[in-house]
C-alpha positions in Angstrom: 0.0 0.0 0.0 1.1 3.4 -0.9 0.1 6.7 0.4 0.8 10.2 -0.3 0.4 12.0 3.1 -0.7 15.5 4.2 0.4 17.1 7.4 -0.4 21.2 8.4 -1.5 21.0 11.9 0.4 23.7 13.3 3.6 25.7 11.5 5.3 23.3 9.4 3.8 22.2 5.7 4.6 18.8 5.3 4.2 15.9 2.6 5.4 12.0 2.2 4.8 9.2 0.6 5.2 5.8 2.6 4.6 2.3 1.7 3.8 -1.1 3.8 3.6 -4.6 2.7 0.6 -5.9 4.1 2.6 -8.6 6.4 5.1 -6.1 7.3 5.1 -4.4 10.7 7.1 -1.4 9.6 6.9 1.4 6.9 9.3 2.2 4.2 9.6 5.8 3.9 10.0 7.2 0.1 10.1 10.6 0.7 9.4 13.3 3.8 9.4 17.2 2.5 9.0 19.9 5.2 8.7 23.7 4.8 8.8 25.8 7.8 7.8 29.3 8.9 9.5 29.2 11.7 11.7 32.1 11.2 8.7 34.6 11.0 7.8 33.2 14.3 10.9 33.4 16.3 10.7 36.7 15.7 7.3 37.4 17.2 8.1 34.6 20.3 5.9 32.4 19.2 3.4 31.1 16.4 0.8 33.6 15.1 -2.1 31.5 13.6 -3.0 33.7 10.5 0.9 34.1 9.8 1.3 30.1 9.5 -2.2 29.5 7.5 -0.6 32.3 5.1 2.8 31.1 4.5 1.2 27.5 3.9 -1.3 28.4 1.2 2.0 29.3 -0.8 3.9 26.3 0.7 1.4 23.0 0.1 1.7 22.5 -3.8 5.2 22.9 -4.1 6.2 20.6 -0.9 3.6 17.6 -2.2 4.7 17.9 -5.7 8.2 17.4 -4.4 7.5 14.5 -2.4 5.7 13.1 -5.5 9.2 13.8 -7.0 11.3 12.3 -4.5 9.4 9.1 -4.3 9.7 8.8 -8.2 6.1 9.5 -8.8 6.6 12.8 -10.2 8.6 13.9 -13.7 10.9 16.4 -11.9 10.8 18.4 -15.4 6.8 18.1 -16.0 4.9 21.2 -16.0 1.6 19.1 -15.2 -0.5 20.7 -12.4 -1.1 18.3 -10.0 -5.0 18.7 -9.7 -5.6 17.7 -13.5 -7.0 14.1 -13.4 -6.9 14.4 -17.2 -3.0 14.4 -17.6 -1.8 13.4 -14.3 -2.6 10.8 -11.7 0.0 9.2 -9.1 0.3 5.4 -8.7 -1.2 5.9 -4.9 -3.6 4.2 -2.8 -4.9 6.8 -0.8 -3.9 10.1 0.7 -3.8 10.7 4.4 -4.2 14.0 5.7 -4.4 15.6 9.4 -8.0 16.8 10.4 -6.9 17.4 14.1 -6.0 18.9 16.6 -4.3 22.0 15.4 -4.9 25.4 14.6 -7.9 25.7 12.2 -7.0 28.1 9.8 -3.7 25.5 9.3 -5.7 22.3 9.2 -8.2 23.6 6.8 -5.2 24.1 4.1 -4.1 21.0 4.3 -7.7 19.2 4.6 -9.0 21.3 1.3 -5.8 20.1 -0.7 -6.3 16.9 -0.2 -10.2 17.0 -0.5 -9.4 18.6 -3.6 -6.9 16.4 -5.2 -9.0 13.5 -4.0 -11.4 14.5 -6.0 -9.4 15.0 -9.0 -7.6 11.8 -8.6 -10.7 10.1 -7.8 -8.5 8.6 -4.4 -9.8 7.8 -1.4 -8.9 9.9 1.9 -7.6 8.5 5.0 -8.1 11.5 7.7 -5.7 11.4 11.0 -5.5 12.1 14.5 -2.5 14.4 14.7 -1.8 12.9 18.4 -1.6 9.1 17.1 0.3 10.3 14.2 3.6 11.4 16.7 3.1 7.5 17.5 3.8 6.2 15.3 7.0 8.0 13.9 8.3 4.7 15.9 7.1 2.4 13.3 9.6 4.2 10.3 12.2 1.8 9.3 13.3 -1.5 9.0 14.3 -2.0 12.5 11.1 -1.6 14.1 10.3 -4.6 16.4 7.7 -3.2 18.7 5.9 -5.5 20.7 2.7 -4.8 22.8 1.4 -3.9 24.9 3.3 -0.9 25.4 3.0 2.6 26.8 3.5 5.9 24.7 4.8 8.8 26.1 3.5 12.0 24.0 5.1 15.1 25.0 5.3 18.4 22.7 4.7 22.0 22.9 0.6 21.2 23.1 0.3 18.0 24.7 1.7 15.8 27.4 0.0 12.3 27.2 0.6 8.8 28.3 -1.2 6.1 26.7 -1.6 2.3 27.0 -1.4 0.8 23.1 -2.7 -2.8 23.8 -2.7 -3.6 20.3 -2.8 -1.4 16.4 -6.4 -0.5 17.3 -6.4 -0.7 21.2 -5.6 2.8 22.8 -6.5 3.7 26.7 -5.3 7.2 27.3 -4.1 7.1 31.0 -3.3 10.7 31.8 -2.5 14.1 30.8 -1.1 17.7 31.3 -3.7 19.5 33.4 -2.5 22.6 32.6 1.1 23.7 30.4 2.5 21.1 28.8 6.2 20.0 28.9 7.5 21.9 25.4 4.8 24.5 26.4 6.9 24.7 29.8 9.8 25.1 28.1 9.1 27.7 25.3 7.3 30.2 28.3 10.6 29.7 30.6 12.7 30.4 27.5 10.8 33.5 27.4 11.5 34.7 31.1 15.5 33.8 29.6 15.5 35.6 26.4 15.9 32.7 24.7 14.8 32.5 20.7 11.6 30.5 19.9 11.0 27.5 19.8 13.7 27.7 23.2 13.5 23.8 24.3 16.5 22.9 22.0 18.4 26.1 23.0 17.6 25.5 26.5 19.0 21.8 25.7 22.3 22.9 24.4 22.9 25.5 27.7 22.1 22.5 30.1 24.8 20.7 28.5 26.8 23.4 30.8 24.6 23.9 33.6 24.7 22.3 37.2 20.9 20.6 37.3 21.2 21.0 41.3 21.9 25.0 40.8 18.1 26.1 41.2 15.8 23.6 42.9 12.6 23.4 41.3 9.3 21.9 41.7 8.4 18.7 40.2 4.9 19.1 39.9 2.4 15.9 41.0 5.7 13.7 40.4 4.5 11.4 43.1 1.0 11.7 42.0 -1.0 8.3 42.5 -2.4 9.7 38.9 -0.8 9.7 35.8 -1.6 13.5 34.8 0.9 16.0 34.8 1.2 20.3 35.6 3.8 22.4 34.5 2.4 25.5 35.1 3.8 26.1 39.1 6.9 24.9 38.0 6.8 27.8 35.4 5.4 30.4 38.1 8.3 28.8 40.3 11.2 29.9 37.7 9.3 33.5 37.1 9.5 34.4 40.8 13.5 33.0 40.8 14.3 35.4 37.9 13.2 38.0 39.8 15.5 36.9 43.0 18.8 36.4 40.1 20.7 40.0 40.3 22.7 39.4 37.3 22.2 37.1 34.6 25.5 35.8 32.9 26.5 33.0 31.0 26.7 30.5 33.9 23.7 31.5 35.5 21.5 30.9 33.0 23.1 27.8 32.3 22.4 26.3 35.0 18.7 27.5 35.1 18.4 25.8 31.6 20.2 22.6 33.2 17.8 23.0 36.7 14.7 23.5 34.9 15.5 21.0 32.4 16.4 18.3 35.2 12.9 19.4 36.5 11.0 18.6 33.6 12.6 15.2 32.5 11.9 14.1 36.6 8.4 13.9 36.4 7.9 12.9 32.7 10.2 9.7 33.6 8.9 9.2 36.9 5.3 9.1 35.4 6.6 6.8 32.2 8.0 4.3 34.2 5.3 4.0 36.8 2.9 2.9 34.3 4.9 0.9 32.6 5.6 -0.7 35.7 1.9 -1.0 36.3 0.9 -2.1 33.2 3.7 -4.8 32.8 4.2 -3.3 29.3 6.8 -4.7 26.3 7.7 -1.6 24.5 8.1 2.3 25.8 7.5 4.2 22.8 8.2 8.3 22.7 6.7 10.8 20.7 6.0 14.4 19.7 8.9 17.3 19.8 10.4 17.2 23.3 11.0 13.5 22.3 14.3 14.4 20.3 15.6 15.7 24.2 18.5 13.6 24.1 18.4 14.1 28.4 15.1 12.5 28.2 16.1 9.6 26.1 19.1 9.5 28.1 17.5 9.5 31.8 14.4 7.2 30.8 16.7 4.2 29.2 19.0 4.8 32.5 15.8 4.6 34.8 14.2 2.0 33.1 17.5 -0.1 34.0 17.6 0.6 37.7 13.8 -0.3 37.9 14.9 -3.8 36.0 12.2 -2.8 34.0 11.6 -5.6 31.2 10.7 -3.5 28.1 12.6 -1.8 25.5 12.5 1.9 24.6 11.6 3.0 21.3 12.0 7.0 19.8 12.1 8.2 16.7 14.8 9.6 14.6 14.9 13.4 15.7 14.1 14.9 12.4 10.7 12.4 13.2 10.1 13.5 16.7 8.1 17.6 15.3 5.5 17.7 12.9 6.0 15.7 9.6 3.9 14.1 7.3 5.9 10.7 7.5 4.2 10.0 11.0 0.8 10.4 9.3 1.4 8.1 6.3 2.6 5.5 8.7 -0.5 5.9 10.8 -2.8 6.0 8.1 -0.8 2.6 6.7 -2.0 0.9 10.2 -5.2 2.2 9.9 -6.0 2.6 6.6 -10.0 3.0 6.9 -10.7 5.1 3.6 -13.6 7.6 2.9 -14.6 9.8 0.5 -13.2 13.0 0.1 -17.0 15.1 0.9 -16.9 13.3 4.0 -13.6 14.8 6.1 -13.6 18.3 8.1 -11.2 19.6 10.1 -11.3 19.4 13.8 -9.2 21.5 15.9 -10.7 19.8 19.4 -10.1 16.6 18.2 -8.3 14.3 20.9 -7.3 10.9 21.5 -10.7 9.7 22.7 -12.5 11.3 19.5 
């Protein structure tokens, strides 16, 4: 099965074309093409909806026609417009595209494309749930050998989520950020340091110099009996230190980075572990932005080996861990329950139990 895939949740324009035999348990990934307006964000502090909505009307035909390109599917030279079903139709199956959660004006570009070439293809549409999509970045590649039941961490700018995957089509979400999520945690603290946004990777690299133990922050509901999470007094906690900090230099804020950081990565192992524990799981699998942390990679295989813990960690490569349309081609190749194209809308509420 092959399938052209669709993903403008949020800032980045994305499009890929996967494949999966139908005994295989991993995709083959032909081609993965993201655009960005990431720039025009950073320089605002954050994403402005209308800004990203604009900048990927003009991104969405050139980034699918290059993906068509890349996975062979496309004349690199032709001057064939992708919407005419008269001269031009790609050897796909389907086409996936996000429908939510996201910002609306985003999703709606990338739902009308594909409604839209659908149509002109006369293809059927696979819609997606964004959140599942990060999933299942793990199952990219030859070497995936994930066995279930298994418990997926979700963690991003929007949404901090552990889940129990008994099976392909067995999800039971087990708990979630009350309030700020991790990345969300992290891109408001970077803020308060005058870091560039997105600041979680910035705020990685100055750890690497930081003491962790410099600043002793909260770790919000970390022994919970739950398996939520809150990062928002753990974001009030670093506003009132930066107003106790004199002087900012190049150490201090290093180790804030490194404290906050330390922080952060606490809880989200504690909490990944526990149920894992609880739920005698096979596989860990991570997923969503803050995933490409190599700390958190780092401290939940190190934990998971002092808890004797019998199940194996899974993350995606990094470039796989923030929005791309790979993740929701390889969903869509798990779950590929086509509709028409008149029968998808966007939904920017939509969540795991939708």
């Amino acid at each position: 099965m092959k399938i052209l895939a669709i993903e403008t949740s949020c800032d980045e324009t994305s499009a890929s074309v996967v494949s999966k035999e139908p005994q295989e348990n991993h995709i083959k990934l032909l081609s993965n093409v993201v655009a960005s307006s990431l720039i025009l964000h950073s320089k605002t502090g954050g994403i402005i909806p209308e800004v990203a909505a604009r900048e990927q009307v003009k991104f969405i035909i050139p980034v699918i026609k290059q993906a068509l390109i890349e996975s062979s599917l496309y004349p690199p030279s032709s001057k064939i417009h992708l919407q005419s079903s008269a001269t031009y139709r790609p050897s796909i199956d389907a086409i996936a595209v996000t429908v939510g959660p996201g910002l609306i004006g985003s999703l709606l570009v990338g739902v009308e494309t594909a409604k839209t070439l659908a149509y002109s293809w006369s293809k059927p549409i696979i819609p997606v749930n964004h959140l599942l999509g990060h999933i299942y970045a793990n199952f990219i590649g030859e070497k995936s050998k994930i066995k279930f039941p298994a418990i997926t961490l979700l963690v991003s700018g929007g949404h901090t989520d552990l889940l129990l995957m008994k099976n392909h089509n067995n999800f039971k979400w087990l708990g979630g950020t009350r309030d700020d999520a991790a990345g969300e945690a992290f891109d408001k603290i970077g803020r308060l340091l005058n870091l560039p946004y997105p600041a979680g990777p910035k705020i990685e690299k100055l750890a690497e110099e930081g003491n962790p133990k410099a600043f002793n922050f909260p770790r919000p509901m970390i022994y919970s009996k739950d398996f939520d999470f809150s990062f928002s007094g753990l974001k009030t906690a670093a506003w009132r230190e930066t107003k106790t900090i004199k002087q900012f230099n190049n150490l201090t804020i290093s180790n804030f980075c490194a404290s906050v950081q330390k922080a952060i990565i606490d809880v989200l192992v504690k909490k990944t572990i526990k149920s894992a524990k609880e739920y005698k799981v096979k596989s860990i699998l991570l997923g969503g932005g803050v995933a490409s942390n190599q700390k958190l990679r780092n401290e939940l295989e190190l934990n998971a080996r002092r808890s004797t813990l019998n199940a194996e960690i899974f993350c995606p490569p990094k470039n796989l861990c923030t929005d791309n349309a790979a993740m929701i081609g390889a969903y869509a190749s798990f779950h590929p329950e086509k509709t028409s194209w008149n029968k998808i809308t966007a939904n920017p509420e939509l969540y795991f139990y939708d």
